[in-house]
VMD Tcl script that draws the C-alpha trace (Angstrom):
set ca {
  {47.23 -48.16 46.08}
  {44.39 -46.27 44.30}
  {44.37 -44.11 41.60}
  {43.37 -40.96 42.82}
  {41.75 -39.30 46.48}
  {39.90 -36.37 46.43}
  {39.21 -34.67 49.59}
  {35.42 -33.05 49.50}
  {31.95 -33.63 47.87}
  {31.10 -30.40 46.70}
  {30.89 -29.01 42.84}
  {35.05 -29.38 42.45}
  {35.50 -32.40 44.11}
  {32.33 -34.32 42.13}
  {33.03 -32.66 38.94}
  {36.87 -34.10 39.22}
  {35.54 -37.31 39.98}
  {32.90 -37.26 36.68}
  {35.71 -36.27 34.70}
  {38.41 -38.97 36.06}
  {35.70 -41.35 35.59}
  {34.70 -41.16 32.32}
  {38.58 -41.49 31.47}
  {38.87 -44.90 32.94}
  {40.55 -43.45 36.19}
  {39.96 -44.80 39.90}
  {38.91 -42.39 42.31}
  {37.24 -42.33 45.19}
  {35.83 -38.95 47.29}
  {35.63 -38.60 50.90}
  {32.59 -36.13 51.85}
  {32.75 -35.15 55.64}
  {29.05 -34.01 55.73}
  {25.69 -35.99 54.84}
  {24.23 -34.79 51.49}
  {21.94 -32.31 51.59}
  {23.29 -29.90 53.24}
  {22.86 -26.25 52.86}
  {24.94 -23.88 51.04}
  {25.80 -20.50 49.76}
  {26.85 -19.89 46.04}
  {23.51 -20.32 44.12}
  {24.04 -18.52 40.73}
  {25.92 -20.45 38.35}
  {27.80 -18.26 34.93}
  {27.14 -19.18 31.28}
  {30.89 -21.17 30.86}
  {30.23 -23.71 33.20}
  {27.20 -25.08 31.40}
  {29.67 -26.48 29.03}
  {31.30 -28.72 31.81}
  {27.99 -29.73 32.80}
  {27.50 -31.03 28.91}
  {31.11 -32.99 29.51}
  {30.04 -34.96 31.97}
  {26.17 -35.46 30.93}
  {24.87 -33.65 34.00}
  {22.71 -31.39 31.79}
  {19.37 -33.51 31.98}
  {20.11 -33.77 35.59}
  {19.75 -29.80 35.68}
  {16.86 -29.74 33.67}
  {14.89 -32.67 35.38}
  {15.55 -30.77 38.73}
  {13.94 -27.88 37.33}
  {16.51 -25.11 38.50}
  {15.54 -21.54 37.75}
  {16.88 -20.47 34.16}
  {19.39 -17.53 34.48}
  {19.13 -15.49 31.20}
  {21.20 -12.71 32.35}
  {21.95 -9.95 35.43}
  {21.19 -6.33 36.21}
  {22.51 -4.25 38.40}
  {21.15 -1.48 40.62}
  {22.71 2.25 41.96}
  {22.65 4.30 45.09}
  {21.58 7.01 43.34}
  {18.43 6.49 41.98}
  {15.85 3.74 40.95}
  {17.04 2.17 37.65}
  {19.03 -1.21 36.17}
  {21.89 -1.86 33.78}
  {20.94 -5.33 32.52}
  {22.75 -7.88 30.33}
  {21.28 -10.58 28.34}
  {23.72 -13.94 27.68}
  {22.20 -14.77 24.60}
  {24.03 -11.24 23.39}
  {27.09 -13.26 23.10}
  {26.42 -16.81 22.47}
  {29.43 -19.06 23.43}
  {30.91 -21.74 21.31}
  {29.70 -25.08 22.34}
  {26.86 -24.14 24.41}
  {23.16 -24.11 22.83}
  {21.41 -22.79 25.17}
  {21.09 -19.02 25.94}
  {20.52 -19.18 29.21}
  {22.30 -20.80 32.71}
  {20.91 -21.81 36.74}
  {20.34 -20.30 39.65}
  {20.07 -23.90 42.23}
  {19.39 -24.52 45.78}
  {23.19 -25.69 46.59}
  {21.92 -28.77 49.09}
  {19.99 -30.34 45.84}
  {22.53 -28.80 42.94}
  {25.82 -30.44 45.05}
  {23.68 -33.82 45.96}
  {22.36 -34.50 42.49}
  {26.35 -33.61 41.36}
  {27.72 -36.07 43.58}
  {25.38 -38.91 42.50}
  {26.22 -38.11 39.44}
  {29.81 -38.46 39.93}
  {29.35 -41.75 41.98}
  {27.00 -43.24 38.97}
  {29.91 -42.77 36.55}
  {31.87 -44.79 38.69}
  {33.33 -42.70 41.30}
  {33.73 -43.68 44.89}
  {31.76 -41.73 47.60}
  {31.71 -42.07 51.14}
  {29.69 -39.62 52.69}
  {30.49 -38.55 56.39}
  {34.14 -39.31 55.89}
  {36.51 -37.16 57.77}
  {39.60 -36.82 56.34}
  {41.58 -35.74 59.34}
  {44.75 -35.03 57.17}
  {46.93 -35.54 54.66}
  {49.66 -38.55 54.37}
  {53.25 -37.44 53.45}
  {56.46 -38.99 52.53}
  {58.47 -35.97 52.60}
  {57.18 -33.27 50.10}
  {54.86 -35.69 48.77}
  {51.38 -36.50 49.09}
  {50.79 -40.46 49.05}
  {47.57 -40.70 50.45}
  {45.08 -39.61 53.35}
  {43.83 -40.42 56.88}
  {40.18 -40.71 57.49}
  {38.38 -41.40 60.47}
  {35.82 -44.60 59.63}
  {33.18 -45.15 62.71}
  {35.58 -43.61 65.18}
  {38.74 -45.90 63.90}
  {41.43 -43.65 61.79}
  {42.36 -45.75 58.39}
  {45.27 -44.79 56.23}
  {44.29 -44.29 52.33}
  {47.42 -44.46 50.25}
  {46.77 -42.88 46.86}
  {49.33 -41.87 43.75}
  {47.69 -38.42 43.55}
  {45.53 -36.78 46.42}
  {42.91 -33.90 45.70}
  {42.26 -31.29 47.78}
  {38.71 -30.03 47.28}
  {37.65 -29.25 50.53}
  {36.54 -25.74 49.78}
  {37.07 -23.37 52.28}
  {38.43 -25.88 55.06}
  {41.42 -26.00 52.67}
  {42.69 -29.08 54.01}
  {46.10 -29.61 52.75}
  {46.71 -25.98 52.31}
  {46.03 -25.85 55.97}
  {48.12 -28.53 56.99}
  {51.07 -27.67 54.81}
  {50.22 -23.43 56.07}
  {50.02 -22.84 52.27}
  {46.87 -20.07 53.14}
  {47.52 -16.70 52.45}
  {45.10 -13.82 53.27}
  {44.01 -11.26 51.04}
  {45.55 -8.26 51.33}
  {42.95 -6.45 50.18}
  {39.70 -8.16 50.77}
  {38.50 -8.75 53.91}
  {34.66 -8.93 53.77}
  {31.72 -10.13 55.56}
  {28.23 -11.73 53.69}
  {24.69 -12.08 55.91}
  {22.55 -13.90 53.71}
  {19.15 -15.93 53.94}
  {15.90 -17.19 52.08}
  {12.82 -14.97 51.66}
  {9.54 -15.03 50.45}
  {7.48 -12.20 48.89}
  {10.34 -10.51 46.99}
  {9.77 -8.03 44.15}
  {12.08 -9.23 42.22}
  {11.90 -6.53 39.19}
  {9.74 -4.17 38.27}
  {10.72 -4.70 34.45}
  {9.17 -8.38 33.92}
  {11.87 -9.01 31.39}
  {14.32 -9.23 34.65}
  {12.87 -11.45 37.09}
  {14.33 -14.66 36.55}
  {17.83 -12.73 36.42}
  {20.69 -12.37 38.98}
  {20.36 -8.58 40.79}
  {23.38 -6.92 42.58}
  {22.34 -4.05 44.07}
  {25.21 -1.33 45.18}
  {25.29 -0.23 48.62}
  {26.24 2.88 50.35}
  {29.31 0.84 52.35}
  {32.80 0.05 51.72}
  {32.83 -2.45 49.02}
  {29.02 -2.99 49.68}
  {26.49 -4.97 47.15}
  {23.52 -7.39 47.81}
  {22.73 -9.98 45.91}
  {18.92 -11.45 44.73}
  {18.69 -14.92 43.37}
  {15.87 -16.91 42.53}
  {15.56 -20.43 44.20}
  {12.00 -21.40 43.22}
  {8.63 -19.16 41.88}
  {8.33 -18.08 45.39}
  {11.41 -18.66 47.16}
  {14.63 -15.84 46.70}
  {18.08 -15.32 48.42}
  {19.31 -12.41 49.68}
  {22.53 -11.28 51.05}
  {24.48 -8.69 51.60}
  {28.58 -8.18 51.27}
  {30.54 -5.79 52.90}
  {33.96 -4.85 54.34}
  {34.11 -7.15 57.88}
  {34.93 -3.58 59.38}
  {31.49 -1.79 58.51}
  {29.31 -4.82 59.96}
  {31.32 -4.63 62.78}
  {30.53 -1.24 63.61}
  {26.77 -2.68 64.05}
  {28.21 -4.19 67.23}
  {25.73 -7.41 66.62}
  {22.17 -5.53 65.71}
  {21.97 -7.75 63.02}
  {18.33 -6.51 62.30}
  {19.17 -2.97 62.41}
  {22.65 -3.55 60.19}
  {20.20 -5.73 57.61}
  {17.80 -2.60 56.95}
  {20.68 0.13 57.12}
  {22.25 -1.99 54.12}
  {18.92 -3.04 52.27}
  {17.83 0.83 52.56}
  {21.22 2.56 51.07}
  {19.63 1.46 47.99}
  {16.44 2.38 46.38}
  {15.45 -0.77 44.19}
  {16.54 -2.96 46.56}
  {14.25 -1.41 49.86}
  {11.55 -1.77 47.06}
  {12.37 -5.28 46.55}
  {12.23 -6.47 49.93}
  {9.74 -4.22 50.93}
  {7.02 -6.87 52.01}
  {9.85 -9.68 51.89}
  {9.50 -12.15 54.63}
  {12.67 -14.14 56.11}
  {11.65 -18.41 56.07}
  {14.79 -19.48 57.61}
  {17.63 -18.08 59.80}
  {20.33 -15.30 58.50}
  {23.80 -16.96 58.21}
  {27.11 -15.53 57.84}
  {30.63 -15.97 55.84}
  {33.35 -14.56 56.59}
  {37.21 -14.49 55.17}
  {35.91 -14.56 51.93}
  {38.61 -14.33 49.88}
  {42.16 -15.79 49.72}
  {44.63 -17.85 47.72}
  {46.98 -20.87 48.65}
  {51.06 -20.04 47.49}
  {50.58 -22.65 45.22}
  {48.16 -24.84 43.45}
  {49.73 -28.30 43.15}
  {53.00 -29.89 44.64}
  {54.52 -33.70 44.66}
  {51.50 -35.75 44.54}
  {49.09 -33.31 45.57}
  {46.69 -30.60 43.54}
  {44.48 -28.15 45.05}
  {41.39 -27.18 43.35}
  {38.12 -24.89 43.73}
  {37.61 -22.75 47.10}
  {40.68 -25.10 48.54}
  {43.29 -23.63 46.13}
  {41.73 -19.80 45.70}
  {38.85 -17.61 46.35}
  {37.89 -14.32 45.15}
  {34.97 -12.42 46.31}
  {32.10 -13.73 44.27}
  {30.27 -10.48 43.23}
  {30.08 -11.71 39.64}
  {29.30 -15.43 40.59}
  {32.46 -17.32 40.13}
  {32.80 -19.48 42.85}
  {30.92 -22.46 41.04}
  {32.56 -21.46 37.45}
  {36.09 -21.45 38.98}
  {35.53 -24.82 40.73}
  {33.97 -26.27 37.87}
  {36.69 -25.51 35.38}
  {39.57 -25.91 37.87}
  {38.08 -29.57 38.22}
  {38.04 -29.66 34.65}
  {41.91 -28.74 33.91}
  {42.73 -30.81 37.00}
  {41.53 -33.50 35.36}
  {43.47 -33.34 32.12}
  {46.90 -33.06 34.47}
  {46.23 -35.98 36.44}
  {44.99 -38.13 33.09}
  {48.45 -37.37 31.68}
  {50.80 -37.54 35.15}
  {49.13 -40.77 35.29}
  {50.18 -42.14 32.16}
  {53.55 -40.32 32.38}
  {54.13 -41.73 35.42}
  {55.40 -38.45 36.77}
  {53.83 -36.97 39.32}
  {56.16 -34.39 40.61}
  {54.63 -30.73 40.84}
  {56.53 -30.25 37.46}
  {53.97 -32.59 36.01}
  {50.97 -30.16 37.06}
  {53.24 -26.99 36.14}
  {50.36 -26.15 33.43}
  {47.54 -26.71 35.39}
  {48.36 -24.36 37.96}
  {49.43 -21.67 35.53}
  {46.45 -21.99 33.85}
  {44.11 -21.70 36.88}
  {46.61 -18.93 38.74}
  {45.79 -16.64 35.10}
  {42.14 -17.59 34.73}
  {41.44 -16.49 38.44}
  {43.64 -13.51 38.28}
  {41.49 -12.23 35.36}
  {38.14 -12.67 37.75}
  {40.45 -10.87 40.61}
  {41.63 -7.90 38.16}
  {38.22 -7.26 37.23}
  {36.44 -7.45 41.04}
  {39.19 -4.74 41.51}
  {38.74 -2.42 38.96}
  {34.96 -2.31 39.46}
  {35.04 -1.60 43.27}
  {37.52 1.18 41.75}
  {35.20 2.93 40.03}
  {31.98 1.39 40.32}
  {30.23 4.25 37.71}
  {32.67 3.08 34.85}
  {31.07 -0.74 35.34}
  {27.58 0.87 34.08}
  {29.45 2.82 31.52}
  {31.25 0.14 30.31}
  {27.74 -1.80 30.17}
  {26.17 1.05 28.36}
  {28.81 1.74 25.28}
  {28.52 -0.92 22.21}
  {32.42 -0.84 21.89}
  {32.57 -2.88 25.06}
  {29.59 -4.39 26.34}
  {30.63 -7.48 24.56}
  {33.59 -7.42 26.29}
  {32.42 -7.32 29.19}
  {29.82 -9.86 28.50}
  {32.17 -12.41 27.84}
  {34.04 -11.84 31.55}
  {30.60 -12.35 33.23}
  {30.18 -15.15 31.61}
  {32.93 -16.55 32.96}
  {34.92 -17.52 29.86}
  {38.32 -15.81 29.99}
  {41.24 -17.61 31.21}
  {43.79 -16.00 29.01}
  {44.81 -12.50 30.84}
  {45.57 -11.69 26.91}
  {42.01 -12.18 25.82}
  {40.83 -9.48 28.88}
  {41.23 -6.98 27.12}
  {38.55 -4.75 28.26}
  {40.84 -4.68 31.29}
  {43.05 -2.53 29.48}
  {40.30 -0.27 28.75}
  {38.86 0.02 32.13}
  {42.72 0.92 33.47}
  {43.02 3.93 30.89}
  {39.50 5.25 32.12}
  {40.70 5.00 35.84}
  {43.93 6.56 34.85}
  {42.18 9.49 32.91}
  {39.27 10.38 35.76}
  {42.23 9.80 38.22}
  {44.66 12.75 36.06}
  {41.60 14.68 35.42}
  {41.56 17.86 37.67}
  {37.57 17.98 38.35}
  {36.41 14.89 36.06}
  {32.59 14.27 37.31}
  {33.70 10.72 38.45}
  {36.79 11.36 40.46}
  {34.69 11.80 44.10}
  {33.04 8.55 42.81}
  {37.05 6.56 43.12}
  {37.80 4.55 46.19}
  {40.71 3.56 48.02}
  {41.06 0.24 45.93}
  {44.23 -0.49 45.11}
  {44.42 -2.01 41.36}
  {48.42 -2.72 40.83}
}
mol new
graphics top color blue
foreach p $ca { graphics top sphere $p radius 0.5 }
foreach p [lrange $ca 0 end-1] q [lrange $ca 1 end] { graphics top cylinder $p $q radius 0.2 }
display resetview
């Protein structure tokens, strides 16, 4: 029986497998597609460079030449103008550089897997794992299909990173919808982009508010000529385009004056492609022999870019779990008790804070703008609060809501939505 099975190639799955191998651990990763392969998620936040420096993959960024990500603006309905935020405002501990990566996913997750595999991991590539073995309540290992012939994997601990496919939470109907998010993304590649028109905010991350329930478009830079673009909203306003996917794209791209003069002589190079149920969470994180991690235990909409972060560092506590269930000998759900707890916080902090911006989206700017909590908020962008205790700028945004919503004629009440924050 091997040491460990983790279920999916992408950033969790290969970061896991970096981490377990540089402890001395066996593991071995099933990937059901061929790497490359395309995918969405292309800005990376400021904490995760720190993971990358665990597991040496920092050259590996730098020799692929990924754009450098120095900070984000954002963009209003109203009227041309940015908010931007530089990371090098709030240098973290451990990290010495002031800037992070925008990547092309099919190179960033191929490069990430190799990496894992040259530490010693075990990759097989076009591996379906068609589910997940059980002895009762717990996991002991996997099925996979090899050249058409199904093969039984046992394993003391299985992994689920399969992302959105959410393998074992599928299987054991862990998957719970959001009951609050239901959204929609188009996104694709262009060329010909005016990125900014301050040059101090080109190689940054836009979001760009849009004149739609819980609307925003995103700008990220792939290469010098190369950008993505997409656009979230509520699954019930692109419906209402009854397929004129065209005709939706400019409606969206026009509600907002800096981004029509962005794309304004933008050129599409590939096809649009969609995502839907973006966000959801599993009941629970880990069980008897089994621990879910990344997109396959939670996923929050990613307006602040924290899909990577919170696959990254869910690999990364994962890891420390498994290290000392392993050497315990106990591998009970008990034994990842802390793990889960830990992630369940970390991700609730990135969920309180989606909410309270789509609550007021005029306070987000204002918070930006005031000294007493830009830092604040610089530090949740940056991905690097998993104590709910340490959000405190939370507690701040709440008492504004509370006031504008209290205040008979405050200038931002018509500017509240329907978002529910308790």
């Amino acid at each position: 029986m091997g040491d460990v099975v983790i279920i999916g190639g992408g950033p969790a799955g290969s970061i896991l497998g970096a981490y377990l191998s540089k402890a001395g651990i066996d593991n071995v990763i099933f990937e059901k597609a061929m790497h490359p392969r395309p995918h969405v998620g292309e800005s990376m936040v400021t904490a995760t460079t720190r993971i990358f420096e665990d597991i040496d993959f920092l050259p590996v960024m730098e020799e692929e030449r990924f754009p450098h990500k120095y900070g984000a603006s954002w963009h209003g309905t109203d009227a041309p103008g940015e908010y931007a935020i530089w990371f090098k405002e709030f240098p973290q501990e451990g990290i010495n550089q002031d800037y992070t990566y925008h990547v092309d996913r099919s190179r960033f997750d191929l490069r990430l897997l190799q990496h894992a595999q040259s530490l010693g991991s075990k990759v097989y590539q076009g591996v379906d794992v068609r589910e997940v073995l059980m002895d009762g309540d717990r996991a002991v290992g996997v099925k996979v299909s090899l050249a058409g012939v199904e093969v039984d994997v046992p394993a003391k601990i299985v992994v689920d990173a399969s992302g959105r496919n959410a393998i074992l939470g599928s299987q054991l109907r862990l998957r719970q919808k959001d009951p609050i998010f239901n959204q929609f993304a188009v996104h694709g590649w262009f060329e010909d982009v005016d990125r900014s028109a301050n040059p101090d905010t080109w190689d940054f991350i836009h979001i760009y508010f849009l004149n739609a329930k819980r609307g925003w478009g995103w700008q990220i830079p792939i290469t010098d000529t190369i950008t993505s673009i997409g656009v979230v909203v509520e699954k019930e306003v692109f419906q209402q385009s009854r397929g004129r996917l065209e005709e939706y794209w400019q409606d969206m791209v026009g509600s907002s004056p800096d981004f029509a003069r962005a794309m304004a002589k933008a050129t599409l190079i590939n096809d649009f492609k969609t995502e839907a149920d973006y966000s959801y969470s599993m009941s629970q994180f880990a069980g008897d022999g089994y621990v879910l991690i990344g997109d396959a235990a939670r996923f929050v909409d990613p307006i602040f870019s924290s899909g990577v972060s919170v696959a990254a560092h869910s690999a990364k506590f994962a890891s420390e779990a498994i290290i000392k269930a392993l050497e315990s000998g106990d591998r009970t759900r008990a034994a990842f008790e802390s793990y889960e707890s830990k992630l369940k916080e970390g991700v609730g902090v990135w969920y309180e804070f989606i909410k309270l911006y789509y609550k007021l989206l005029h306070m987000f700017t204002y918070f930006i703008d005031k000294e007493e909590y830009r830092i604040q908020v610089l530090r949740l962008l940056q991905g690097d609060v998993y104590d709910r205790s340490e959000a405190t700028a939370l507690d701040a945004m709440r008492e504004v809501i509370e006031t504008v919503e209290s205040t008979p004629g405050h200038l931002w009440k018509k500017y509240l939505s329907d978002m529910p924050i308790d």
